[in-house]
C-alpha positions as CSV (number, residue, x, y, z in Angstrom):
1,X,0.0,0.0,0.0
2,X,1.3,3.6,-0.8
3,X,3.1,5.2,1.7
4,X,1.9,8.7,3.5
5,X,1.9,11.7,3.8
6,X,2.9,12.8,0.2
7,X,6.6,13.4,-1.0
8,X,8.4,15.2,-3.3
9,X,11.5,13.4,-5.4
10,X,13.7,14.6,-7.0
11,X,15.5,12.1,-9.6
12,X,19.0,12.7,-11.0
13,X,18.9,10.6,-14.4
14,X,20.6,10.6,-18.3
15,X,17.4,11.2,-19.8
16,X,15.6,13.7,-22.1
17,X,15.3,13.1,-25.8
18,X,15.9,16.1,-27.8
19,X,17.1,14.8,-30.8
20,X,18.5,11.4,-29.8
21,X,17.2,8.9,-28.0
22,X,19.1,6.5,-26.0
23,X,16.9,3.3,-24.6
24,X,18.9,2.3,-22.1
25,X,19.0,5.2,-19.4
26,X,15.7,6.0,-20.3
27,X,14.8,2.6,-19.1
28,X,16.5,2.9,-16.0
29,X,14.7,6.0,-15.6
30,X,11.6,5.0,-16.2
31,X,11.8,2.2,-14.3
32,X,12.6,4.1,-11.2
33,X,9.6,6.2,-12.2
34,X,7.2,3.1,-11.8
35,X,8.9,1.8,-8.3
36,X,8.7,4.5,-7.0
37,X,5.1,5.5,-7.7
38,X,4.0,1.9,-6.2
39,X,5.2,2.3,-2.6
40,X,4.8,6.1,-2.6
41,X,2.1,8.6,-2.7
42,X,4.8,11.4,-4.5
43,X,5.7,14.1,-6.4
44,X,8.2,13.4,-9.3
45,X,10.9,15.8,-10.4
46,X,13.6,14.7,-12.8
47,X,16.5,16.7,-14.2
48,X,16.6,16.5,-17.9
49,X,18.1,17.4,-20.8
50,X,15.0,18.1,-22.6
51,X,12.4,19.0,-19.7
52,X,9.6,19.4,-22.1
53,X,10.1,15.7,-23.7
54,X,10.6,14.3,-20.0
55,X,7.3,15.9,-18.9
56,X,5.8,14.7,-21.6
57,X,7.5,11.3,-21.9
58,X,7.0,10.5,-18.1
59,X,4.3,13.0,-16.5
60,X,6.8,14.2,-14.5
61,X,7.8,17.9,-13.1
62,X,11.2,18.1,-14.6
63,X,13.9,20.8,-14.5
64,X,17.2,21.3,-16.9
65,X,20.0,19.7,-15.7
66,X,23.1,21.7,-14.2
67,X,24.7,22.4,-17.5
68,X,28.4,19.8,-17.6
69,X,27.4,18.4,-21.0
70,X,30.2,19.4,-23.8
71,X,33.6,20.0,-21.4
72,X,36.7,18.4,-20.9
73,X,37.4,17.2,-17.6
74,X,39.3,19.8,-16.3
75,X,36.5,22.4,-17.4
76,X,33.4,20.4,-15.9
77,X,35.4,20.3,-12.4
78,X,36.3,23.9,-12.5
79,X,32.5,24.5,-13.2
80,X,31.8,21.6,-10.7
81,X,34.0,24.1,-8.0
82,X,31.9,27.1,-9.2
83,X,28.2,25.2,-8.3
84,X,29.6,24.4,-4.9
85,X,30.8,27.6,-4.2
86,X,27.4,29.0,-5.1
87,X,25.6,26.2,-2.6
88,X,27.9,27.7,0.1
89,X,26.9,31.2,-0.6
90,X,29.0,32.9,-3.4
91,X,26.0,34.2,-5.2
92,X,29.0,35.5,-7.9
93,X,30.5,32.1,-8.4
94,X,27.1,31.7,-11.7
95,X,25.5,34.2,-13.5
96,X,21.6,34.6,-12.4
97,X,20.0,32.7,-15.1
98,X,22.9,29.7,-14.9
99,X,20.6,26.6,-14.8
100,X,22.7,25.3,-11.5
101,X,20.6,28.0,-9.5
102,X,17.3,25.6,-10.5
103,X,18.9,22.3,-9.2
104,X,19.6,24.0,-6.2
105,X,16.1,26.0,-5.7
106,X,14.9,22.1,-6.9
107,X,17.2,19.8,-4.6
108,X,15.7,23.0,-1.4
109,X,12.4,21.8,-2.3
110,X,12.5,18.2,-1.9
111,X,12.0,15.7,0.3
112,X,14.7,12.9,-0.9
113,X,17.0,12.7,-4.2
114,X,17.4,9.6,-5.9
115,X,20.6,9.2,-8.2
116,X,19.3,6.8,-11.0
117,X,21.3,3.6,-12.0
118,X,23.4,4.0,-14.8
119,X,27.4,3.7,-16.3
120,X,27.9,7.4,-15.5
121,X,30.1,7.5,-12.3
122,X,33.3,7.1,-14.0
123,X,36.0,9.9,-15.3
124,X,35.4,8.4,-18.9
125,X,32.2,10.1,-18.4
126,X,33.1,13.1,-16.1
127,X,30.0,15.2,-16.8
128,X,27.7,12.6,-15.5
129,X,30.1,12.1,-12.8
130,X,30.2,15.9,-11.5
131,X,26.7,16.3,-11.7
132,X,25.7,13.3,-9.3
133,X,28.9,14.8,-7.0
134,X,27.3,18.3,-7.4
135,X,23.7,17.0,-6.5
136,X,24.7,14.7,-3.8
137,X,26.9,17.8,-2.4
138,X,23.3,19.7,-2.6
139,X,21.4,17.2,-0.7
140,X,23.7,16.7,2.1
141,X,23.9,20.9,2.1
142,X,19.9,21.2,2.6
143,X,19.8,17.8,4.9
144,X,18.0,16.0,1.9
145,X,18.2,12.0,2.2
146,X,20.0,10.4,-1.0
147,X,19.3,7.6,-2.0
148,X,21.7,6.0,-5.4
149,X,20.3,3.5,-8.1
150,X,22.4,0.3,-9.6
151,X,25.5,1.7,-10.3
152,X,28.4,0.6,-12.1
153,X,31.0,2.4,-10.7
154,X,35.1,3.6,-13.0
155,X,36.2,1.2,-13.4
156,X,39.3,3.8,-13.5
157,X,39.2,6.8,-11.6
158,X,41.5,9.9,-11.5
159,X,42.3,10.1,-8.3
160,X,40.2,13.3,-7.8
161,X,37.2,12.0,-9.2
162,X,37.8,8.8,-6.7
163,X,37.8,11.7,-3.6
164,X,34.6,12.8,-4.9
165,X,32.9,9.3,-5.7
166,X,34.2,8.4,-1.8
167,X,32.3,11.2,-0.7
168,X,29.1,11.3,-3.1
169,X,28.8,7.6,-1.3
170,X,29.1,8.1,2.2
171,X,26.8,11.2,2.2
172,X,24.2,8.7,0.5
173,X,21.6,6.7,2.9
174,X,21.7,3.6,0.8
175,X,23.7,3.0,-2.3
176,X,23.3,0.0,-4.7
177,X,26.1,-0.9,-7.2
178,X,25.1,-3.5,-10.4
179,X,27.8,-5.9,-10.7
180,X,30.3,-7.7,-8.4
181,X,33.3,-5.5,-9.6
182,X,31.4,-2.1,-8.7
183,X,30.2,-3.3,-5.5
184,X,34.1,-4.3,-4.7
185,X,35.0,-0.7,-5.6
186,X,32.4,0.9,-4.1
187,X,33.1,-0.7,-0.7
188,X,37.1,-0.1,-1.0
189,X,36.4,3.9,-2.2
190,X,33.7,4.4,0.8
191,X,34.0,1.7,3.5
192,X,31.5,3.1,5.9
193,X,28.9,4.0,3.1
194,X,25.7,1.0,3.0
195,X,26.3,-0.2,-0.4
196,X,23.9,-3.4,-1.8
197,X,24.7,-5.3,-4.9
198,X,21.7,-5.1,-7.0
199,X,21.0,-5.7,-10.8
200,X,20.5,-2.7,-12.6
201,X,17.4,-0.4,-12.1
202,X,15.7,-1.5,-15.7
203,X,15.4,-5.5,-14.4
204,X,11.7,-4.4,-13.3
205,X,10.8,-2.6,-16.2
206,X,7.3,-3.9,-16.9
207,X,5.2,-4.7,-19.9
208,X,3.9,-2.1,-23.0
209,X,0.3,-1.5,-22.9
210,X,0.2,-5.3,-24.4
211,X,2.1,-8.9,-24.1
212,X,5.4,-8.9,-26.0
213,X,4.1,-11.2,-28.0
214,X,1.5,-8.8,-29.4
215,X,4.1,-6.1,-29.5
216,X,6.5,-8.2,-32.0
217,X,3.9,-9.0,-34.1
218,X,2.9,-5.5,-34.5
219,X,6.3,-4.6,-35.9
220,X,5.9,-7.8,-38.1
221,X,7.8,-10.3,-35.8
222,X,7.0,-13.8,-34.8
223,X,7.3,-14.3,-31.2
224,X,10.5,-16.7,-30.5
225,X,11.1,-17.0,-34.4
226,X,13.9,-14.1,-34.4
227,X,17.2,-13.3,-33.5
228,X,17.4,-9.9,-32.1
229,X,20.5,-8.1,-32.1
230,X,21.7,-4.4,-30.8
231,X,25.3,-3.0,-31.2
232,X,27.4,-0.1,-29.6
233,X,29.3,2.2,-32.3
234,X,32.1,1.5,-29.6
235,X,35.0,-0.1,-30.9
236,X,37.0,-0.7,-28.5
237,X,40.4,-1.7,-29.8
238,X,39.0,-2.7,-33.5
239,X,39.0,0.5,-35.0
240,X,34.7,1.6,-36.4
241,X,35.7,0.8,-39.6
242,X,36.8,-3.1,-39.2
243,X,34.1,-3.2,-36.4
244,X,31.1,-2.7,-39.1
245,X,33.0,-5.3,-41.4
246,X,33.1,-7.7,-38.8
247,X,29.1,-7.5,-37.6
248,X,28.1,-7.8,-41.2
249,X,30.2,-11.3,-40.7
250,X,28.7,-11.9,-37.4
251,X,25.2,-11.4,-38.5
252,X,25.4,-13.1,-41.5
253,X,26.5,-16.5,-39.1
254,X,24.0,-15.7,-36.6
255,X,21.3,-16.3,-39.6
256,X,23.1,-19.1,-41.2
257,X,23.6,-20.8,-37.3
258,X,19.5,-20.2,-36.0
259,X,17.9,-20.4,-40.0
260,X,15.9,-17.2,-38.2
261,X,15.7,-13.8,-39.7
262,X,17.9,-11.5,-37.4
263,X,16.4,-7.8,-36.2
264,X,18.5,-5.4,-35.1
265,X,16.6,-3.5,-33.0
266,X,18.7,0.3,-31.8
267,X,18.9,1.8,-28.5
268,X,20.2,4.5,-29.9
269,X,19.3,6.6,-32.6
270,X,17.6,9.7,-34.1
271,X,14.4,10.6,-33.6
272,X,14.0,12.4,-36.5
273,X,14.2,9.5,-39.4
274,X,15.7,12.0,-41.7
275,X,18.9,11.7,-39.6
276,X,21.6,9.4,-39.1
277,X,23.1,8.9,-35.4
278,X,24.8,6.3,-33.5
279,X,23.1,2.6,-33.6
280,X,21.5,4.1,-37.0
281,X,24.8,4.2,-38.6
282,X,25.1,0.4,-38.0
283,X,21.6,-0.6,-39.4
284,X,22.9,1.2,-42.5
285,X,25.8,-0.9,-42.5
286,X,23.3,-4.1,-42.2
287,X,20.7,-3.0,-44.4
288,X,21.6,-5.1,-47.8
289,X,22.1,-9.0,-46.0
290,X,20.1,-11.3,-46.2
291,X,17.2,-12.4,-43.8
292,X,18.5,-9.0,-41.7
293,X,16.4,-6.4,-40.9
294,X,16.4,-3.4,-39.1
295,X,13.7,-1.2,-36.4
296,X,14.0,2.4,-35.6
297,X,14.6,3.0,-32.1
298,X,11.8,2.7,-30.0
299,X,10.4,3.6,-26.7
300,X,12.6,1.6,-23.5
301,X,9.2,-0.6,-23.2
302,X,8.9,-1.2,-26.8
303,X,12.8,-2.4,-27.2
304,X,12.5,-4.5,-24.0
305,X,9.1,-6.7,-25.1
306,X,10.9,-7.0,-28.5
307,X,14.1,-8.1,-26.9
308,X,12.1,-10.8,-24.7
309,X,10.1,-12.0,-27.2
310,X,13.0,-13.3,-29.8
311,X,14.8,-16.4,-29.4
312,X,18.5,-15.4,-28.7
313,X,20.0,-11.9,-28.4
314,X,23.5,-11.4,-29.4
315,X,24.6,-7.3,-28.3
316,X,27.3,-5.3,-27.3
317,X,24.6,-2.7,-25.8
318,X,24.1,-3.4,-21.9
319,X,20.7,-2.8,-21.6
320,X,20.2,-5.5,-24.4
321,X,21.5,-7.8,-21.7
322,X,19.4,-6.7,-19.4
323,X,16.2,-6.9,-21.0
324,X,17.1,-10.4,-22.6
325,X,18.1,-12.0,-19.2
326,X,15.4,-10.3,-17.2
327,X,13.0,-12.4,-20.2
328,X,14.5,-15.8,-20.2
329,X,16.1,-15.3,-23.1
330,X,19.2,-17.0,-23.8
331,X,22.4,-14.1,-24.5
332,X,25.6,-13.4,-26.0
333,X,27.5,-10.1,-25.2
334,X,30.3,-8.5,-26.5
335,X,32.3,-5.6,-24.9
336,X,35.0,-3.0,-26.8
337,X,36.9,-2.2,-23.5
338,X,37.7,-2.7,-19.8
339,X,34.4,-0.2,-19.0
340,X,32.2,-2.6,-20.8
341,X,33.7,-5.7,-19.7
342,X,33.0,-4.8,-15.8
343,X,29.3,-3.6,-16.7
344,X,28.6,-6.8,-19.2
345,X,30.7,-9.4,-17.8
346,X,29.3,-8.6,-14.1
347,X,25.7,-8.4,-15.7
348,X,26.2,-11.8,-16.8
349,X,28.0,-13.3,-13.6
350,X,24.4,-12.5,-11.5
351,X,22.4,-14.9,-13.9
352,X,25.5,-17.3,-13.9
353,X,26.4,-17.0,-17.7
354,X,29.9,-15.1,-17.3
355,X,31.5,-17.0,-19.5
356,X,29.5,-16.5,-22.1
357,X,30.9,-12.7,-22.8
358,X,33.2,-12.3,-25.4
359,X,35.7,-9.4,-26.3
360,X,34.7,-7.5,-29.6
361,X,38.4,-9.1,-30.7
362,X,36.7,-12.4,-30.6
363,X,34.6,-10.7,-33.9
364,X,37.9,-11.0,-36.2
365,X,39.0,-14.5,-35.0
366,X,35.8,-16.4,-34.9
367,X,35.8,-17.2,-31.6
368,X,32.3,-14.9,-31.6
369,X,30.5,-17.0,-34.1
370,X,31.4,-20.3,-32.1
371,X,30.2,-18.4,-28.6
372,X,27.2,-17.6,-31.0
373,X,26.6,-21.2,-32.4
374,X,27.2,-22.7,-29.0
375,X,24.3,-20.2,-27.3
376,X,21.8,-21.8,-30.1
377,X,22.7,-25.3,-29.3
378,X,22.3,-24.9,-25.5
379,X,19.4,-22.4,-26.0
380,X,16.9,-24.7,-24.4
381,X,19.4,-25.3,-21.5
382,X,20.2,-21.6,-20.8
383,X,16.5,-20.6,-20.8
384,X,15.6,-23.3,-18.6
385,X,18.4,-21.9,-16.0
386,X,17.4,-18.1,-16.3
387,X,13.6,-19.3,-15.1
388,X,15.4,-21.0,-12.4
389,X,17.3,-18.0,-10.8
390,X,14.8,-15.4,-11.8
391,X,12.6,-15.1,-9.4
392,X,15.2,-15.1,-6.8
393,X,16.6,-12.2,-8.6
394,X,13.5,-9.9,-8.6
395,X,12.6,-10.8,-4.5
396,X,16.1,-9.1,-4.4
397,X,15.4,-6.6,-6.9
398,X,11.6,-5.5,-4.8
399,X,13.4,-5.6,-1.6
400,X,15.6,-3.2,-2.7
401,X,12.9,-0.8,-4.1
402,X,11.3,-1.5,-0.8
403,X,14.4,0.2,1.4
404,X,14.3,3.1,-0.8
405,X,11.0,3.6,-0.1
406,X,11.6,3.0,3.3
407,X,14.5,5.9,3.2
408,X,11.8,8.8,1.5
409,X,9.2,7.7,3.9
410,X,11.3,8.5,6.8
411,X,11.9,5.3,8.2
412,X,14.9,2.7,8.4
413,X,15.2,0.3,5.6
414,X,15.1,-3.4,6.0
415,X,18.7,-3.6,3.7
416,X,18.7,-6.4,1.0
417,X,21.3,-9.3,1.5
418,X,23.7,-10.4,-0.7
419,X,23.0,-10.9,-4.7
420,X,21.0,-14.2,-5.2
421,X,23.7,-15.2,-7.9
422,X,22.6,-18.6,-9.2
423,X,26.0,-21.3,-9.9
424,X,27.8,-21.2,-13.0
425,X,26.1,-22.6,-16.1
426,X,29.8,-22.2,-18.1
427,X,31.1,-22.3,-22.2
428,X,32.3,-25.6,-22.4
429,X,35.7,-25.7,-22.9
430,X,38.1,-25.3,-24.8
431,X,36.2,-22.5,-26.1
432,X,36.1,-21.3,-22.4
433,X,39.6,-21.2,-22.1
434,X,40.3,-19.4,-25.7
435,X,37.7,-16.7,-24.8
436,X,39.3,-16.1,-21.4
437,X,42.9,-15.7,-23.3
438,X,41.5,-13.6,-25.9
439,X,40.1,-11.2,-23.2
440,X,43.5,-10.9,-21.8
441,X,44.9,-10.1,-24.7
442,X,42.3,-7.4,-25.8
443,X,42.4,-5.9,-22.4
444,X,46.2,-5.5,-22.8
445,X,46.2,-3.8,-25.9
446,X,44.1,-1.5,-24.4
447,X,45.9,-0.6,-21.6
448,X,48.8,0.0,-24.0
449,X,47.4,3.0,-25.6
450,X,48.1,1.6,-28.9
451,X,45.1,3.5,-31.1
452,X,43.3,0.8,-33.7
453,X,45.3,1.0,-36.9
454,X,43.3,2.4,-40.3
455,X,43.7,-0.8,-41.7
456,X,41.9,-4.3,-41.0
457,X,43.6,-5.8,-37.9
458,X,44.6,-9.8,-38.2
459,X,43.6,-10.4,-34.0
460,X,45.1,-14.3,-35.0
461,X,48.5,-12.6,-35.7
462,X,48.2,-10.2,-33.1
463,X,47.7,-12.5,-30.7
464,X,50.5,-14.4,-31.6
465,X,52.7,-11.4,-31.4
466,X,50.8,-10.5,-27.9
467,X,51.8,-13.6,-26.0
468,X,55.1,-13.8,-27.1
469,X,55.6,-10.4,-24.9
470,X,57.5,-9.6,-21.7
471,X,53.9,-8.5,-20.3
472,X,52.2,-11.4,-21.0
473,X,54.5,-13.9,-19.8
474,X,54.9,-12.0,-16.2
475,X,51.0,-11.9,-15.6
476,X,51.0,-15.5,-16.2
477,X,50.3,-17.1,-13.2
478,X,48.2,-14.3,-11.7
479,X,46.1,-15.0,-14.4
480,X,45.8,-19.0,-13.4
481,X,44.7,-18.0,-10.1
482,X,41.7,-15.3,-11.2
483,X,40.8,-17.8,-13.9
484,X,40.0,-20.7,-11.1
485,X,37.9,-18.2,-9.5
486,X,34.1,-18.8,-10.7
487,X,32.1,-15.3,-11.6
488,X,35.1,-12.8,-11.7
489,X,36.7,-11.9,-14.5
490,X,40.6,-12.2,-14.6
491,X,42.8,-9.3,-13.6
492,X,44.2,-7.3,-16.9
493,X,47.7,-7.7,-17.5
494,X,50.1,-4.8,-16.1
């Protein structure tokens, strides 16, 4: 039963669609939206970087956000400096119409924040990661409660930022991080702070206005006769150019290995169709195969009923992974670099299917198309296990929403135990093993610096060439060890 008397939220998320639209934090988003209005009688306010579309998106209040988007690091924490020092009363620090004044008259007003679940609180993304700072520094300045959603947290941190993300969590009532590797570094950065492992925010994100069965066949679809796929313009070590050569190959097995047509289906893209942005880019690069075809991004309810209702999903978006899992859906991921590989790996370890997460690499040696080829063959098997562990995983996922709740009401939150991670359902080997080494490998190239070369890389000959280094024969052993450890992925070689 609601909750009384009546409260007013404010809720920090990535959201507003001006001209793009990017699924996967408006799900979380939205999905935070709906929680939240079935254990509170409240008042919603969400920052936004289109208020009108949010308000109109959500029926929500909503207010521009504090203004970080566009500047290097160094300029969004000398702005960052500049909002504080206007909280603590430099009223010359921002001009009068600077749209941090708002999110402070906005933060005054409420009666808890919530910090939405996202991949933001990292220095790769230091806008994202300012404004939560700057907002959790507002709170804890008017006496506000904040709460913060599933989190995946760096994994790499200036050590600045790490001050301010050590801080932004102990000044939080409850904090929830997404995967095993955030929660690790969430509890080393902020030791005292009550951190909970949780999946991300979007796990509950219910039904479209109909079954997904009736929303696939509106969009022409046969309910568990498709393969749906979604891809990241991130290439990680690949280089864009060899990474659109290689899906075209990957797709092209996925229909050969499931004799299904294959959708890709974008979570993010233009709103306007006479544009061409991010995930639309790569449905241009699909368009002429065979048996492949393509859906303008959708809605974050649409894109999840489409996701559950296909037979596999193979994607290097995360929220493609979330929405297939949270369906039964048997799934393969790919990740470009060390951020994804935390966020997708560990998305994967809380359903037990870690090892079935491959580097983008694995796309030019054909170690993707066997991951791919083995998910089909055990596709009966996998779904089988996700029923198993799911409904484990949303008691965790309500109990959660419950303490948060708990927090706005004004009384103490009954905090959720540990992640009900079901036992490894593993690759069988040797592919395991060759995926593991692979990963190694990519993640050391990485950490190199080295940028993707113009031309087509041979990731055979390179990873010849790799373990024949000084590097890789030093991190030998350590690697034997994190390898015999079930659910975490292996340190990256130094």
């Amino acid at each position: 039963m609601p909750l009384s008397p009546r409260r007013h939220i404010l809720l920090v998320g990535d959201v507003g669609a001006s001209s793009t639209l990017h699924v996967g934090d408006e799900a979380m988003a939205e999905a935070a939206i709906a929680q939240l209005r079935r254990r509170l009688e409240a008042d919603l306010v969400l920052l936004s970087r289109d208020p009108r579309d949010t308000r109109h998106r959500y029926g929500v209040e909503s207010v521009e956000r504090i203004g970080f988007a566009g500047l290097a690091h160094d300029a969004v924490m000398r702005r960052h400096d500049r909002v504080l020092a206007l909280l603590a009363g430099d009223d010359d620090a921002l001009p009068t119409d600077d749209p941090a004044r708002g999110v402070i008259d906005a933060v005054a007003a409420a009666d808890g924040v919530l910090i939405t679940g996202g991949g933001n609180i990292t220095t790769l993304y230091a806008e994202h990661l300012a404004e939560r700072s700057a907002v959790g520094a507002m709170a804890a300045h008017h006496g506000i409660p904040l709460v913060i959603g599933g989190q995946s947290l760096g994994p790499r941190f200036d050590d600045g930022d790490a001050a301010l993300v050590a801080t932004l969590l102990e000044g939080a009532r409850l904090a929830a991080a997404r995967e095993p590797g955030s929660f690790a570094l969430a509890r080393s950065l902020a030791p005292h702070a009550t951190v909970v492992e949780t999946g991300d925010d979007a796990t509950l994100l219910g039904t479209a206005d109909e079954p997904d069965t009736a929303v696939a066949r509106r969009h022409g679809l046969e309910p568990g006769g498709f393969v749906a796929v979604s891809f990241s313009p991130a290439a990680g070590t690949l280089g864009y150019r060899q990474l659109l050569d290689d899906l075209r190959g990957l797709v092209t097995a996925i229909a050969r290995a499931s004799g299904l047509p294959v959708v890709l289906l974008r979570h993010e893209g233009s709103i306007d169709p006479a544009r061409s942005l991010a995930d639309d880019a790569i449905a241009d690069a699909l368009a002429d195969l065979d048996g492949v075809s393509s859906i303008p991004v959708q809605d974050a309810r649409t894109t999840a009923a489409l996701t559950r209702a296909a037979a596999l999903c193979v994607t290097s978006r995360y929220h493609g992974a979330v929405f297939a899992l949270a369906g039964g859906v048997p799934c393969v991921a790919l990740w470009p670099e060390l951020y994804s590989q935390q966020k997708m790996q560990g998305l994967l370890a809380h359903h037990g299917l870690s090892t079935w997460c491959a580097p983008l690499t694995a796309l030019g040696t054909g170690h993707a198309v066997r991951l791919v080829e083995a998910a089909w063959a055990e596709r009966g098997t996998i779904a089988a296990h996700l029923s198993r562990s799911r409904p484990a995983a949303v008691a965790h996922a309500e109990s959660w929403w419950d303490a948060v709740a708990a927090v706005f009401a004004g009384r103490d939150p009954d905090i959720p135990g540990a992640y009900p991670a079901p036992a490894e359902l593993p690759v069988a080997a040797p592919l395991r093993d060759e995926l593991a080494r692979l990963s190694a490998l990519t993640l050391l190239v990485e950490q190199s610096g080295a940028a993707p070369e113009p031309d087509p890389v041979d990731w055979r000959t390179r990873a010849l060439e790799l373990e024949r280094s000084t590097s890789w024969r030093i991190t030998a052993p350590l690697r034997a060890v994190m390898a015999r450890r079930p659910g975490r992925r292996p340190a990256p070689p130094r």
